[in-house]
N, C-alpha and C positions, 0 to 999 in steps of 0.2 A: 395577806394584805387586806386591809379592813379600805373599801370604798363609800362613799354616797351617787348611788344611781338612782335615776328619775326619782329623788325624796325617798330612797330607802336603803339604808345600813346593809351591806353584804361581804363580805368575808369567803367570797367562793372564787376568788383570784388570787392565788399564791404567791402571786411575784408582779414586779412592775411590768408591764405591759403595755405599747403603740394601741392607738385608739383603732386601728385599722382591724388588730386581734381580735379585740372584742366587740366590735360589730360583727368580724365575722362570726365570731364565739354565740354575737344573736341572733343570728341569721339575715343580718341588715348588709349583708355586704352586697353593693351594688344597685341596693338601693335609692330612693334620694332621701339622705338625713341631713339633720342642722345637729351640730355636735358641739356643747359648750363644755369645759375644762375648766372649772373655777373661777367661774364669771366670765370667760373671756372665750368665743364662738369662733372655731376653728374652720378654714378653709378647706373644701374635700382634698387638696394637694397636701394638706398638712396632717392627715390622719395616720398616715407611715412613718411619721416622722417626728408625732408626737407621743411621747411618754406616759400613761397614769401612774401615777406612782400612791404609794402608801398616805393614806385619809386626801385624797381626791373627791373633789365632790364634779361627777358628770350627770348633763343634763342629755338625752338624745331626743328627738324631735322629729317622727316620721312625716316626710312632704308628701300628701296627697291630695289626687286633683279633686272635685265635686263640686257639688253647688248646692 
């Protein structure tokens, strides 16, 4: 399954996949992220229960505090 993550082409996801998978798959699980799905930014409630599927373009967006 060929995707677009953070603006780069990969092909290392064999099958459709919950966005929950593959944050765990990058070690974001639990963390705080902002996670968009083809334009449209998905609710942390809704990462289980959303799909990527074949040419998905996701955006992921790690929340860190600083100043």
């Amino acid at each position: 399954m060929q995707i677009t993550l953070n603006g780069k082409r990969t092909e290392e996801y064999g099958y459709a996949l919950p966005v929950s998978s593959l944050l765990d798959q990058l070690g974001l699980t639990g963390q705080p992220v902002l996670v968009e799905l083809d334009g449209i930014a998905l609710h942390p409630r809704e990462h289980a229960e959303t799909t990527i599927t074949e040419g998905a373009v996701v955006e992921i967006i790690r929340i860190a505090a600083g100043g």
